[in-house]
Structures are given as structure tokens and as C-alpha cells.
LUMVOKE-169517 format. One record per residue: x, y, z of N, C-alpha, C in turn. Coordinates in Angstrom, 2 decimals, padded with zeros to 5 digits. Layout:
! residues N
rec nx->X | ny->Y | nz->Z | cax->X | cay->Y | caz->Z | cx->X | cy->Y | cz->Z
...
This chain:
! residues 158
rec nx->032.01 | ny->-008.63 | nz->029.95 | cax->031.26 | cay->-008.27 | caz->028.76 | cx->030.37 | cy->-009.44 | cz->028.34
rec nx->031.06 | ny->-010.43 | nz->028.48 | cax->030.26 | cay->-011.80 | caz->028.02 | cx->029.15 | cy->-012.08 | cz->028.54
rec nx->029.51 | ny->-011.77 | nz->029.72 | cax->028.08 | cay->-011.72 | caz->031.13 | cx->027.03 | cy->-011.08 | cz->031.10
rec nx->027.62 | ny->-009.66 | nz->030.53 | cax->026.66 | cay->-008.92 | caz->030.24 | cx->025.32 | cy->-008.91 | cz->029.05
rec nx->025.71 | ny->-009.60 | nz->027.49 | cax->025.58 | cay->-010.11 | caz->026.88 | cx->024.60 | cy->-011.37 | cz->026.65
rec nx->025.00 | ny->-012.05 | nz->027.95 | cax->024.45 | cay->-013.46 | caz->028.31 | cx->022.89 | cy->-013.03 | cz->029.32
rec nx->023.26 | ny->-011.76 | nz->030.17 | cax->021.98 | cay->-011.36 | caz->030.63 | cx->021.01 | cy->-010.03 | cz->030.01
rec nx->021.56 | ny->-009.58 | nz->028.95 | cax->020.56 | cay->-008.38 | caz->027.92 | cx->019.70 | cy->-010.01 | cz->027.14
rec nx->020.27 | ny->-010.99 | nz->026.69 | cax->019.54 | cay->-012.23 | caz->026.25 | cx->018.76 | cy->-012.88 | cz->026.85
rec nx->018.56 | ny->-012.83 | nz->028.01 | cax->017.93 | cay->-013.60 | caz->028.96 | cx->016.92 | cy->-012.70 | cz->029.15
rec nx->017.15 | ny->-011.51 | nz->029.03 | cax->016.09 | cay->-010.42 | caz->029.94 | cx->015.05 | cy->-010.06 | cz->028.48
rec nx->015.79 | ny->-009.97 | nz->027.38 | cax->015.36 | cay->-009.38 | caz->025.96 | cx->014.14 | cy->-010.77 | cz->024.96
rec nx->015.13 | ny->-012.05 | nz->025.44 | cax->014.48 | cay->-013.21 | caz->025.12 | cx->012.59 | cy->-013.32 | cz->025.33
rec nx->012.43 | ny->-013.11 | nz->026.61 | cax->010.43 | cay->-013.18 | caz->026.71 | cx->010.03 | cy->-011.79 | cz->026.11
rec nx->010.27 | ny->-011.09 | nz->025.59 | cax->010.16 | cay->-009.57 | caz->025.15 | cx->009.83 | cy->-010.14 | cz->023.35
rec nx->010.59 | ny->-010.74 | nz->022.80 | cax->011.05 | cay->-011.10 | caz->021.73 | cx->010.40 | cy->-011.86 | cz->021.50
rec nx->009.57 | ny->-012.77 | nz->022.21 | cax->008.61 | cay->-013.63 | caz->022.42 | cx->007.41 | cy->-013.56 | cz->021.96
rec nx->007.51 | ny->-013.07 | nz->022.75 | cax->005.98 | cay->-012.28 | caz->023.19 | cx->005.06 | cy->-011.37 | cz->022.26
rec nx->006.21 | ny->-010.58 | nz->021.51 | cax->005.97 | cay->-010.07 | caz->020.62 | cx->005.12 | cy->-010.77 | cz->019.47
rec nx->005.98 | ny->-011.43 | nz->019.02 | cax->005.78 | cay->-012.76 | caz->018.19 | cx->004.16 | cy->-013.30 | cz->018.08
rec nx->003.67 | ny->-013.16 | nz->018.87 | cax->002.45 | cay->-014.34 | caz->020.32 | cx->001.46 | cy->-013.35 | cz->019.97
rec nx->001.97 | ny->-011.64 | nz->019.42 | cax->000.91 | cay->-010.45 | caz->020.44 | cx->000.18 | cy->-011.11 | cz->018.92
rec nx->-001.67 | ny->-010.82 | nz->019.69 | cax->-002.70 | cay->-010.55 | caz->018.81 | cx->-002.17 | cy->-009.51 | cz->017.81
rec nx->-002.46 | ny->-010.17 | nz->016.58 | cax->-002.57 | cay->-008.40 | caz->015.58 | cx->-001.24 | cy->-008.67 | cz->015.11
rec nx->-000.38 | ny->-009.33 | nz->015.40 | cax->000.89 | cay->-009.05 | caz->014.85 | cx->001.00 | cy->-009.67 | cz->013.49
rec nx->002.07 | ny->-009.12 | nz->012.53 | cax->001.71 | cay->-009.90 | caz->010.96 | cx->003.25 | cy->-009.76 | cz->010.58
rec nx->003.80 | ny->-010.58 | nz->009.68 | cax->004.73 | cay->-010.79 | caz->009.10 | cx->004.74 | cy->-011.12 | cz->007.59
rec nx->005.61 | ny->-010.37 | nz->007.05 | cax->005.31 | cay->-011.11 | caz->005.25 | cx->006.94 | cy->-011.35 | cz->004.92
rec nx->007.29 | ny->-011.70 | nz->004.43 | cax->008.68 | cay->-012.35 | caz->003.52 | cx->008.73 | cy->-012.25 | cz->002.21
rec nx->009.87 | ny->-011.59 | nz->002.37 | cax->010.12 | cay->-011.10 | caz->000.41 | cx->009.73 | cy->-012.28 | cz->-000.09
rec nx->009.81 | ny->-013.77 | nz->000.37 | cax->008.79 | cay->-014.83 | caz->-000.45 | cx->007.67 | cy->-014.87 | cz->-000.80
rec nx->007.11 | ny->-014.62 | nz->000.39 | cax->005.66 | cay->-014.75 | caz->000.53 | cx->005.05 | cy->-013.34 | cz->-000.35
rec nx->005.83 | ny->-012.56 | nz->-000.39 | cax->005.72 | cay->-011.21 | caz->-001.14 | cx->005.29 | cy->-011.48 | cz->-002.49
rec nx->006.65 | ny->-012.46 | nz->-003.09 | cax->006.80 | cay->-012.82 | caz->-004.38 | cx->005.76 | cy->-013.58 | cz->-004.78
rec nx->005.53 | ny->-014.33 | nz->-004.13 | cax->003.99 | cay->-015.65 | caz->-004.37 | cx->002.76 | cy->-014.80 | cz->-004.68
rec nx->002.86 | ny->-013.89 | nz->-003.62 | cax->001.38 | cay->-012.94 | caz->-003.85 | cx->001.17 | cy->-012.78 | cz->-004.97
rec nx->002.32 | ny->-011.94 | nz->-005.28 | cax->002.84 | cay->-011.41 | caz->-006.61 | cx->002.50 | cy->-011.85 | cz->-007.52
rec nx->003.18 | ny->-012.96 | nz->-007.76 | cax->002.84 | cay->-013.88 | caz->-008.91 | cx->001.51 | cy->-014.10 | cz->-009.06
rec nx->000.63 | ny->-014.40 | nz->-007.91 | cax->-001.13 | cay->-014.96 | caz->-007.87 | cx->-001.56 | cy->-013.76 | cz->-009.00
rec nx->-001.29 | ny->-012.07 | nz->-008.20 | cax->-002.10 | cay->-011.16 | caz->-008.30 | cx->-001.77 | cy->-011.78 | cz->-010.16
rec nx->-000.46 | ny->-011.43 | nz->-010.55 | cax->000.25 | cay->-011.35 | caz->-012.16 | cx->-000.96 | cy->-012.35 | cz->-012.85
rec nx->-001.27 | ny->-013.58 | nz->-012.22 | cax->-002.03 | cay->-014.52 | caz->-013.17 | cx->-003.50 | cy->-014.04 | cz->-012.88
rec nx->-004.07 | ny->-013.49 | nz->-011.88 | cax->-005.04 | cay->-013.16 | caz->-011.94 | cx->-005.91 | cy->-011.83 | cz->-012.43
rec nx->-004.68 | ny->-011.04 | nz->-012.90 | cax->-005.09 | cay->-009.28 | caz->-013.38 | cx->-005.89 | cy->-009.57 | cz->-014.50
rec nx->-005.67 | ny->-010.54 | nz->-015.61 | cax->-006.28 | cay->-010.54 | caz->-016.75 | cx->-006.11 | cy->-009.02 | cz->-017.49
rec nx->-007.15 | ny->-008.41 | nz->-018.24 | cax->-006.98 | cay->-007.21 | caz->-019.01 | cx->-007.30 | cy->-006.13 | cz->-017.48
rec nx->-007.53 | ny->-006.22 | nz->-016.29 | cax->-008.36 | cay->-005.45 | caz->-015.10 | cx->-006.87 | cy->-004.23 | cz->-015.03
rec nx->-007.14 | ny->-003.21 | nz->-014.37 | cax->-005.83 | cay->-002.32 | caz->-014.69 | cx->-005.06 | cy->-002.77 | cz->-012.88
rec nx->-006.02 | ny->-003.43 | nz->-011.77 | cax->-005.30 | cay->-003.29 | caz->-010.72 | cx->-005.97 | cy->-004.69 | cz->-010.31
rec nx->-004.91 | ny->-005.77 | nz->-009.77 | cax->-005.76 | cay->-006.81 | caz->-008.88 | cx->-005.03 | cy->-006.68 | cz->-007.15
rec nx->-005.62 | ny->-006.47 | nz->-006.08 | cax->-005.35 | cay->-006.48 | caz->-005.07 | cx->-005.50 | cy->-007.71 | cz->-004.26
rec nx->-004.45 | ny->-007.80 | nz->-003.21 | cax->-004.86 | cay->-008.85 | caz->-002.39 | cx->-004.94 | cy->-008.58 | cz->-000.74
rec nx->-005.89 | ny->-008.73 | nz->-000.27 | cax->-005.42 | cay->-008.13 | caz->001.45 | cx->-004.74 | cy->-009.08 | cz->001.97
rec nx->-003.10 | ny->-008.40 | nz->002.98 | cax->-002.38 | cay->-009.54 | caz->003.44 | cx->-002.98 | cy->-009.41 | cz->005.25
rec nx->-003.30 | ny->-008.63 | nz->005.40 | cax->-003.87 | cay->-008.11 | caz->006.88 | cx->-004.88 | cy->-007.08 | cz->007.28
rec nx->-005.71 | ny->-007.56 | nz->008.13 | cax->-006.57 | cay->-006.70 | caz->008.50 | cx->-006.31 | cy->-006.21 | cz->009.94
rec nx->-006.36 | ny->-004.73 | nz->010.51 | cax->-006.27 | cay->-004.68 | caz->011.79 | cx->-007.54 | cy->-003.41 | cz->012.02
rec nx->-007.59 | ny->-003.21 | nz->013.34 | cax->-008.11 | cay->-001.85 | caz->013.48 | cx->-007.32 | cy->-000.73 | cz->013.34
rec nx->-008.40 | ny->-000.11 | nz->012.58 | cax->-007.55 | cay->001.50 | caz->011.81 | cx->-006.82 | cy->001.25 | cz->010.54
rec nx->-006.38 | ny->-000.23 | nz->010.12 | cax->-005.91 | cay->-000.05 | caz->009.54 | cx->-005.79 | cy->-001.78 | cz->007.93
rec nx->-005.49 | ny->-001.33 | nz->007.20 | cax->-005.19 | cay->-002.66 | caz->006.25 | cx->-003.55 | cy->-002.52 | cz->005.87
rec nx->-003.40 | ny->-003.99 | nz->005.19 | cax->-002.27 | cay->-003.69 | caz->004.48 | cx->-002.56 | cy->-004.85 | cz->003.19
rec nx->-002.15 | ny->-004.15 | nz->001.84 | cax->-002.82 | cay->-005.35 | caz->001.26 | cx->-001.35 | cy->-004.73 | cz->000.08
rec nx->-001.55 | ny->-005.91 | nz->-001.12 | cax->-000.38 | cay->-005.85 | caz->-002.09 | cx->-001.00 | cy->-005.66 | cz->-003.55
rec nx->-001.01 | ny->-004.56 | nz->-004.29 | cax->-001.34 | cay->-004.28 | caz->-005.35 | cx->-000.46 | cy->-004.59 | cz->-006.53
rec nx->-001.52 | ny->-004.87 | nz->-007.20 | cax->-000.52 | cay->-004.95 | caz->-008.77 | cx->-001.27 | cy->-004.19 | cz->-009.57
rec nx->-000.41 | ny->-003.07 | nz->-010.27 | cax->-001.36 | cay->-002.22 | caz->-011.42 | cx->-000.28 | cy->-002.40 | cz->-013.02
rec nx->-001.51 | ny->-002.76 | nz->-013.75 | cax->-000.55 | cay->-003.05 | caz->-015.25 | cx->-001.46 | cy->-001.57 | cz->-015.87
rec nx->-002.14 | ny->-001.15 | nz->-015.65 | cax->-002.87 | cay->000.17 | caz->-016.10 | cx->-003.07 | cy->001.64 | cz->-015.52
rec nx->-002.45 | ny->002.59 | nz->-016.08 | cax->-002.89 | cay->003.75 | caz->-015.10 | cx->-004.85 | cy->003.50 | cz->-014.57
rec nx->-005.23 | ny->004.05 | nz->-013.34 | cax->-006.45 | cay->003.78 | caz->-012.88 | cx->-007.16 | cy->004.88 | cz->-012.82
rec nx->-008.28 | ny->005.08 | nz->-012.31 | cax->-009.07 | cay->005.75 | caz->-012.12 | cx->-007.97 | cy->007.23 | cz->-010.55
rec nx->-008.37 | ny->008.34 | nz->-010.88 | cax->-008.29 | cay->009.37 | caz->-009.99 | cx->-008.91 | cy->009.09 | cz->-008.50
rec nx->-008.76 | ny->009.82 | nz->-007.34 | cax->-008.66 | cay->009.15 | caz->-005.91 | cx->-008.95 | cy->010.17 | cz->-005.21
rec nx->-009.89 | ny->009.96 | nz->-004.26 | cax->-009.58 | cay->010.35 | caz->-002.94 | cx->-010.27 | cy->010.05 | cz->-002.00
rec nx->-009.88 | ny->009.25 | nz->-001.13 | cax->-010.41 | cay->008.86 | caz->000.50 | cx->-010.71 | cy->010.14 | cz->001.44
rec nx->-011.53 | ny->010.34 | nz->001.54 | cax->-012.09 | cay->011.32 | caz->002.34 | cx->-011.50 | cy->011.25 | cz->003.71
rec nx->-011.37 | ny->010.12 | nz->004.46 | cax->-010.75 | cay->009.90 | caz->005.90 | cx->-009.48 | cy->008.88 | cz->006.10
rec nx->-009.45 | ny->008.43 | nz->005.08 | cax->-008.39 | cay->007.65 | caz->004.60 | cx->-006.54 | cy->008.36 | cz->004.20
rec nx->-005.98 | ny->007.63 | nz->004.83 | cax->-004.31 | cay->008.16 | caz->004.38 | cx->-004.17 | cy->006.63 | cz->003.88
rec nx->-003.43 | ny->007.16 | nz->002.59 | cax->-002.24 | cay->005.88 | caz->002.17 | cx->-000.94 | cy->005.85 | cz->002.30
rec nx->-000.33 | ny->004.77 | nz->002.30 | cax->001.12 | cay->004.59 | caz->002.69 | cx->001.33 | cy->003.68 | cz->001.30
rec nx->002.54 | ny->003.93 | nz->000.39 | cax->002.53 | cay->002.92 | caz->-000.38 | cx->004.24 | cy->002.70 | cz->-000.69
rec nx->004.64 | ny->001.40 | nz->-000.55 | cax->005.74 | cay->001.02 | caz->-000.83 | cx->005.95 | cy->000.09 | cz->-001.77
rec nx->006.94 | ny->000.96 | nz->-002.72 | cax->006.78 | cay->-000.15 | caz->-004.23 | cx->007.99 | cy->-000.91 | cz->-003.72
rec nx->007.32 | ny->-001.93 | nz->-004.70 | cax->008.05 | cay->-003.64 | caz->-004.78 | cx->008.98 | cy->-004.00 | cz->-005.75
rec nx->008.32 | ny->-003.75 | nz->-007.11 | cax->009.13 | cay->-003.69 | caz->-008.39 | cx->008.24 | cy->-002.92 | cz->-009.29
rec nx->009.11 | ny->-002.87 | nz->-010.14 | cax->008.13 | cay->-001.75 | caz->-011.73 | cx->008.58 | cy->-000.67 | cz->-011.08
rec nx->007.68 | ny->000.42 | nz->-012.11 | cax->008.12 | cay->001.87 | caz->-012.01 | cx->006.89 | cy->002.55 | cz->-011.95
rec nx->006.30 | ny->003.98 | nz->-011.99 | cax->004.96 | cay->004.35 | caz->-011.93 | cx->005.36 | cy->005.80 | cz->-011.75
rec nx->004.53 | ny->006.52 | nz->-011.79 | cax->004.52 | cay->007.82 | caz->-011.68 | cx->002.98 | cy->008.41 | cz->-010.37
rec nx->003.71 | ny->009.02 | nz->-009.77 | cax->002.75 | cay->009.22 | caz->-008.41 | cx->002.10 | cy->010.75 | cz->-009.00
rec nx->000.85 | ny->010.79 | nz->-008.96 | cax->000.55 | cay->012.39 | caz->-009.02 | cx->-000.25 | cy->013.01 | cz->-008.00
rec nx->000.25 | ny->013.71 | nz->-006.95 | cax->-000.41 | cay->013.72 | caz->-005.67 | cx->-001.17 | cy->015.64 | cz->-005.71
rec nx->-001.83 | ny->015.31 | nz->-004.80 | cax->-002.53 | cay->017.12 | caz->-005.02 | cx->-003.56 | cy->017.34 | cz->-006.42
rec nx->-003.38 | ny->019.22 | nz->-006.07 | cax->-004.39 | cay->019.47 | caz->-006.84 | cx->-006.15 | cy->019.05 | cz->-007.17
rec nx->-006.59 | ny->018.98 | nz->-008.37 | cax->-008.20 | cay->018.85 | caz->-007.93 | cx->-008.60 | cy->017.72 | cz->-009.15
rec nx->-009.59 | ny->017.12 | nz->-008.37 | cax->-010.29 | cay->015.73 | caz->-009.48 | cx->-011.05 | cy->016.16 | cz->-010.36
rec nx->-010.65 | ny->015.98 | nz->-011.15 | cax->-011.60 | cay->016.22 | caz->-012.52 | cx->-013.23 | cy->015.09 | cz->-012.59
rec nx->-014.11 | ny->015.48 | nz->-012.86 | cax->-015.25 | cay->014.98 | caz->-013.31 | cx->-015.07 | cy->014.35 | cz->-011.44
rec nx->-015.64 | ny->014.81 | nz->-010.54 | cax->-015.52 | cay->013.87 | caz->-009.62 | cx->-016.76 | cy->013.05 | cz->-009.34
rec nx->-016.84 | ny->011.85 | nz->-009.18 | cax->-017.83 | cay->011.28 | caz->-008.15 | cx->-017.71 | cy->010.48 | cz->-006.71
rec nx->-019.02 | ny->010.57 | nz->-006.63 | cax->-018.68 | cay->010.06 | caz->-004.82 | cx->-019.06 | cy->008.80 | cz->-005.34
rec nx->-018.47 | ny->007.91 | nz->-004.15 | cax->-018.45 | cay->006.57 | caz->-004.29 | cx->-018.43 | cy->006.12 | cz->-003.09
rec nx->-018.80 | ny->005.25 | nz->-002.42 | cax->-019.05 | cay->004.05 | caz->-000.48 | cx->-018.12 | cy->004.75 | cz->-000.23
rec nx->-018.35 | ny->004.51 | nz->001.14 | cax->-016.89 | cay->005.00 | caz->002.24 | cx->-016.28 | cy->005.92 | cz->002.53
rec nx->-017.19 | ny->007.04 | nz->001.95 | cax->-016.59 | cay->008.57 | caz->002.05 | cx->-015.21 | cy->008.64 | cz->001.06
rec nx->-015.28 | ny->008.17 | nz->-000.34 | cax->-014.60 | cay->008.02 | caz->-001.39 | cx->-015.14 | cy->008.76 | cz->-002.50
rec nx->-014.26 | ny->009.18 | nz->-003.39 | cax->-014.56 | cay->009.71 | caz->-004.37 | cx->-013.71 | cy->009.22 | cz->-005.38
rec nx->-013.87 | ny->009.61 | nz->-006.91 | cax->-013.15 | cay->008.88 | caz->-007.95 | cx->-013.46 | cy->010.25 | cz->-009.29
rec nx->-012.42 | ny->010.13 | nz->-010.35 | cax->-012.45 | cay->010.98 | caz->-011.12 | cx->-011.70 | cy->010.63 | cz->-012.61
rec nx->-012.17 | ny->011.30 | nz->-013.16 | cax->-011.10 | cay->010.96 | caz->-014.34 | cx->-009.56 | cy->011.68 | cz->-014.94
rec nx->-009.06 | ny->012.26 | nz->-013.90 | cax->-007.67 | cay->012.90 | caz->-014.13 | cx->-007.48 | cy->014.01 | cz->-012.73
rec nx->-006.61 | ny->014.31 | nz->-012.75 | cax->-006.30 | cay->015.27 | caz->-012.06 | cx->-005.52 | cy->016.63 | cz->-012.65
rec nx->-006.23 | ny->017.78 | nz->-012.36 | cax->-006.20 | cay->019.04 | caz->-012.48 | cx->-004.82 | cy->019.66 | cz->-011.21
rec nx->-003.67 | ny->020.01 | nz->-012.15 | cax->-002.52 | cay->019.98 | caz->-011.63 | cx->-002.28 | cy->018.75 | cz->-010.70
rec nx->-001.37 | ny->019.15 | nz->-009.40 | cax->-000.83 | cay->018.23 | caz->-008.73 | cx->000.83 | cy->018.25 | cz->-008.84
rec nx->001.43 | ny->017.35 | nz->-008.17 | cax->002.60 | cay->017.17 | caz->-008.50 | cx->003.18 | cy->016.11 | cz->-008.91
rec nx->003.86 | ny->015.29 | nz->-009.54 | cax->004.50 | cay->014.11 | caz->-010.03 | cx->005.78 | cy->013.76 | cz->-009.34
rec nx->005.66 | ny->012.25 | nz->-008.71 | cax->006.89 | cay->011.84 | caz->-008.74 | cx->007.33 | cy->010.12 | cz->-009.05
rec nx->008.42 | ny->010.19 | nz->-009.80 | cax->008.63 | cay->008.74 | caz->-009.95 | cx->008.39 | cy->007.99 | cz->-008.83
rec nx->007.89 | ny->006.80 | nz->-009.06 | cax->007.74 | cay->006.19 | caz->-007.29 | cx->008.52 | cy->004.78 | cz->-008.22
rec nx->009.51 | ny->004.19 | nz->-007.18 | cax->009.67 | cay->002.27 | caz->-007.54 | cx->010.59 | cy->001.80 | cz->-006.61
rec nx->010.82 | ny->000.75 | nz->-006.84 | cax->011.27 | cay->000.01 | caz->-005.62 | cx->011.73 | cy->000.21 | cz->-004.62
rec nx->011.17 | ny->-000.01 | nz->-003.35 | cax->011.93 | cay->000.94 | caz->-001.75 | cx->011.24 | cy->002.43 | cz->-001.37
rec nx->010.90 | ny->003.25 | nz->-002.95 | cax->010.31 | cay->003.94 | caz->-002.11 | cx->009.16 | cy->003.67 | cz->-001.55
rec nx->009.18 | ny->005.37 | nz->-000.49 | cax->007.70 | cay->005.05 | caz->000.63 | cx->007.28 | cy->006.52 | cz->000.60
rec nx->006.17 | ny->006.22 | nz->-000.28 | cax->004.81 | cay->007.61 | caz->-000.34 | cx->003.36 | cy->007.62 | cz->000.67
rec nx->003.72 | ny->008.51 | nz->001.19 | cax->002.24 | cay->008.81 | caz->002.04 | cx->001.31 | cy->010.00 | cz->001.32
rec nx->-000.44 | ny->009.37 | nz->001.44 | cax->-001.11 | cay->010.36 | caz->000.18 | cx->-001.68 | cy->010.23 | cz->002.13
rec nx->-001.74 | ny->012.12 | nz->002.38 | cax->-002.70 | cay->012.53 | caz->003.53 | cx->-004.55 | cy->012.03 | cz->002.60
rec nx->-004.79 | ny->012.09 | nz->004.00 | cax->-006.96 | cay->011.69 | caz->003.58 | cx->-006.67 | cy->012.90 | cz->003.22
rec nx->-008.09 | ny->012.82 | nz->002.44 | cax->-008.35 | cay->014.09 | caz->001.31 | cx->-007.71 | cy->014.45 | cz->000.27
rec nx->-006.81 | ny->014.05 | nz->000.25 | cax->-006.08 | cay->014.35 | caz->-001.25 | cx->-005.82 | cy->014.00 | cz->-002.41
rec nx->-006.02 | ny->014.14 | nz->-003.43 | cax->-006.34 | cay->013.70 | caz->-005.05 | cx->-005.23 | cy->012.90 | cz->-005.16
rec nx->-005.00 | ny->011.99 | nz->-005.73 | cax->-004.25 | cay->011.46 | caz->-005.98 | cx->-004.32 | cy->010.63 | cz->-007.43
rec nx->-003.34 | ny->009.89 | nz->-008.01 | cax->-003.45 | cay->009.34 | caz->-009.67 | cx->-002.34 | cy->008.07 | cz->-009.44
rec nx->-002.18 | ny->007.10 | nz->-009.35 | cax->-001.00 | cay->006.23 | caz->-010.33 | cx->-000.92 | cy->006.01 | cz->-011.34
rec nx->-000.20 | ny->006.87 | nz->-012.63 | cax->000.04 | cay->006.60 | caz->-013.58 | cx->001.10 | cy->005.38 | cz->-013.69
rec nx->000.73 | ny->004.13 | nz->-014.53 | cax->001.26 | cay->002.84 | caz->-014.78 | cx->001.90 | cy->003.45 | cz->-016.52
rec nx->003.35 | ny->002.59 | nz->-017.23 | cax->003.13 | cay->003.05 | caz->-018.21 | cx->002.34 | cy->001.29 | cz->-018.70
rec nx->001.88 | ny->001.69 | nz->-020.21 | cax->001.60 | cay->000.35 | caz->-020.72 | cx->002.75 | cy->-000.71 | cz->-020.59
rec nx->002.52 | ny->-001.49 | nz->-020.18 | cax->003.74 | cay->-003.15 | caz->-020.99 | cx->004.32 | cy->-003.42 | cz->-019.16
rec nx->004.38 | ny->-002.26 | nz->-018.00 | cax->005.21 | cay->-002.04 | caz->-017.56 | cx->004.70 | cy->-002.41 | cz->-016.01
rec nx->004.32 | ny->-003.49 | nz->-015.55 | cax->003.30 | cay->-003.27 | caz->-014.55 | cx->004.38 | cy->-002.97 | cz->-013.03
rec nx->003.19 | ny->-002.50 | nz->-011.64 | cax->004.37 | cay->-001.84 | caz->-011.06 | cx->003.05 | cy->-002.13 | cz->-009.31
rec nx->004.22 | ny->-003.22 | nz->-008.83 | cax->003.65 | cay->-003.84 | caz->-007.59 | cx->004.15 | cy->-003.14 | cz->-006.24
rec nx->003.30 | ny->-003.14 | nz->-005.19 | cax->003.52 | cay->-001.74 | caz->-004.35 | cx->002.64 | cy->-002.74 | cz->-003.08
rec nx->003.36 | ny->-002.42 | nz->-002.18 | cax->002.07 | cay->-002.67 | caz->-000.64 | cx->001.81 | cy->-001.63 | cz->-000.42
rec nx->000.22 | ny->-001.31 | nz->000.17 | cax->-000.53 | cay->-000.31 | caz->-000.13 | cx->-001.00 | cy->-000.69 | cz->002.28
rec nx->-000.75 | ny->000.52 | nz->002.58 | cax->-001.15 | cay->000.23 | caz->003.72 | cx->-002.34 | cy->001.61 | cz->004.35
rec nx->-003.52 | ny->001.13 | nz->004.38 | cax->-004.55 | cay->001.98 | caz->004.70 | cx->-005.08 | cy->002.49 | cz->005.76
rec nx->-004.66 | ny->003.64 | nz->006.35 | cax->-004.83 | cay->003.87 | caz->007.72 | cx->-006.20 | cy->004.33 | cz->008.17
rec nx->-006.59 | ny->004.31 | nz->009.43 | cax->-007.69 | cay->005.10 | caz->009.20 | cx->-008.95 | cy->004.23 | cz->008.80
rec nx->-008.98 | ny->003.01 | nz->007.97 | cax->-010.29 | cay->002.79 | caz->006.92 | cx->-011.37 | cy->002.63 | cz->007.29
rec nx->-012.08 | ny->002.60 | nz->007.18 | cax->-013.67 | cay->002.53 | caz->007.52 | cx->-013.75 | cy->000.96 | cz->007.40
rec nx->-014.36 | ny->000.33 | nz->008.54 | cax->-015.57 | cay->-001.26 | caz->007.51 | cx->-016.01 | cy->-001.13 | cz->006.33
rec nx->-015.91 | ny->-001.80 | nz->006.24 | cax->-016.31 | cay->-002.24 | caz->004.84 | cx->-017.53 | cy->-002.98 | cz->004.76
């Protein structure tokens, strides 16, 4: 057994490596998480969201949001989001239709509420995917801000 053990390590070791080495690869640490964190916290001022990008790849971003304000209404036209909260609490409102919509760069649009939809608490650990095209809202409450990595598939250049 020991032997066996001693050669899944040997064989698994340049694999493990390598990985490490590949172009494109990214790593963050609940530290390095926290630091962000803190930057975004001193830098929001009265703004309802300050973002930071931690990675860029093709097809895709991953960056770390902080929202102390519910924001503006959503939708990425070719764009899917992935979002995993950090701390705080928020309310997700996904679906249904944008009120007052406008278009905005990037095959984006923006609105001021959303016309139905569905609600769900989102906070720490969970993991919400908004499909492209779909309305979407983060309601923040006041006092209560609520930090999330936001990973963007799909995105266009910028």
C-alpha cells in the first residue's frame, strides 16, 4: 500500500505542477479576498457598488464586488453571471421584464426596477447563475453592505 502511495505521488507530482505553471491559471485566498475587501470598503465612498477585477481570461472575468446600495436593473445581452457571496446579505431578483429600459456598450441594457421576477435571499457560500438575457436586480438593504465575486462569462472586450 505504501508503495503504491509513494508511486500515485510521483506520477500525480508533475501534473500538480504543471498546473500551477499553466498560462491563465489564478488563485485568490480568503486573505487576499479580505484585503480586496477592505480596499473596495475604503474606496465605495457614497457610490452604491465599487468593483475590482481579480482576473482576466478569454470568455471570461472574475472580479470582487462590493454593493452598500441596491443598483441600477440589468441585463447583459450575451453575458451570464455567476455570483458568489462573501459576506452581507442581499436579495437576488432574477427574471421577468426591465422597467424604463435603456441600452447601454456591450450589448447591455439597464433599467430602473424590475417588473415581476423572482426573489431570493443570496449570502455567504451561496452560488447564483443569472443566464445572458435576463433581468436581473441586487437589492442591498441600507447600513448593510454585501460582497460577492462576480464571475463573467462570455464578456465582450471592453
Amino acid at each position: 500500500m505504501r508503495a503504491l502511495v509513494v508511486a500515485l505521488l510521483l506520477v500525480l507530482t508533475p501534473v500538480l505542477v504543471s498546473a500551477a505553471d499553466a498560462v491563465g491559471y489564478g488563485m485568490w485566498s480568503p486573505a487576499q479576498i479580505r484585503e480586496v475587501g477592505a480596499r473596495l470598503q475604503k474606496e465605495i465612498g457614497d457610490k452604491p457598488i465599487a468593483i475590482e477585477t481579480l482576473g482576466t481570461y478569454k470568455g471570461h472575468s472574475v472580479y470582487l464586488a462590493l454593493r452598500t446600495k441596491t443598483g441600477a436593473a440589468e441585463i447583459h445581452e450575451t453575458e451570464s453571471d455567476i455570483q458568489i457571496g462573501v459576506t452581507g446579505t442581499a436579495t437576488l431578483v432574477v427574471g421577468g421584464e426591465l422597467i424604463e429600459p435603456r441600452k447601454l456598450p456591450h450589448k447591455q441594457q439597464q433599467g430602473s426596477g424590475i417588473k415581476g421576477g423572482t426573489r431570493y435571499p443570496v449570502g455567504p457560500g451561496d452560488i447564483e447563475h443569472v443566464p445572458a438575457a435576463t433581468p436581473h436586480l441586487l437589492i442591498v438593504e441600507a447600513g448593510k453592505p454585501y460582497l460577492y465575486l462576480l464571475i463573467k462569462l462570455d464578456e465582450e472586450p471592453k
